[in-house]
Steps between C-alpha positions, in 0.01 A plus 500: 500500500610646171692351180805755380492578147900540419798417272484207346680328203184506332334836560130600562357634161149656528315641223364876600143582418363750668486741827172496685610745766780736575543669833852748602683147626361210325304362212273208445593336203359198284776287327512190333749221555532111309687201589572119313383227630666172458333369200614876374154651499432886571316619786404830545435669866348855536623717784240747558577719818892550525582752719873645318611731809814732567697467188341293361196701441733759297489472109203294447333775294740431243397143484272424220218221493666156381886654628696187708646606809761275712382510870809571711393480860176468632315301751152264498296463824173404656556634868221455660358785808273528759106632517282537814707167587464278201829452311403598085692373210520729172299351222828551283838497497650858604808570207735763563769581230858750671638450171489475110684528176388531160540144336733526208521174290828368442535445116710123518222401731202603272686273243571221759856508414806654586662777269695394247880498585721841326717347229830719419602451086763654367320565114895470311543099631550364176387086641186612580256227338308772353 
């Protein structure tokens, strides 16, 4: 069984730090990700073997240590197989990543409030209170 990794009204962010291995059609990449608790605490989760395949493996050498990345489409698994009869189970959860966009912040959310509304004026109104 696998959980999808897709669109959401709150997207994936993932902070990229490094790749430990790039082959012609995939990459295994180590990002970072947080999340808020209830009591709004931080906690931090480290992602160290996520395999970015297809497209998704194009234009992470232009990714810089520290850069935020919003996870598109991906996929998290732990599919287990089958060896000299024994079912195994990975030691880790298998994360694949189809797709990813640079994250670009959005300056009225880095504020926490909406931009302020355009006001026309007309500069010869002669009851303006200043």
């Amino acid at each position: 069984m696998a959980w999808n990794i897709g669109e959401q009204k709150y997207p994936q962010l993932a902070t990229f730090w490094n790749i430990q291995e790039e082959k012609d059609n995939y990459s295994i990449v180590s990002l970072g990700t947080s999340s808020k608790d209830k009591e709004k605490n931080w906690h931090n989760s480290s992602w160290g073997y996520c395999r970015f395949v297809g497209n998704a493996n194009k234009g992470l050498d232009e990714l810089k240590k520290g850069d935020r990345i919003v996870i598109v489409s991906g996929k998290i698994d732990r599919d287990s197989w089958e060896k000299d009869g024994v079912k195994q189970y990975p030691k880790n959860e298998k994360i694949t990543i189809f797709s990813w966009e640079k994250y670009v912040p959005d300056s009225s959310a880095r504020t926490g409030m909406d931009a302020p509304p355009v006001v026309e004026t007309n500069e010869d109104e002669e009851d303006a209170p200043f």
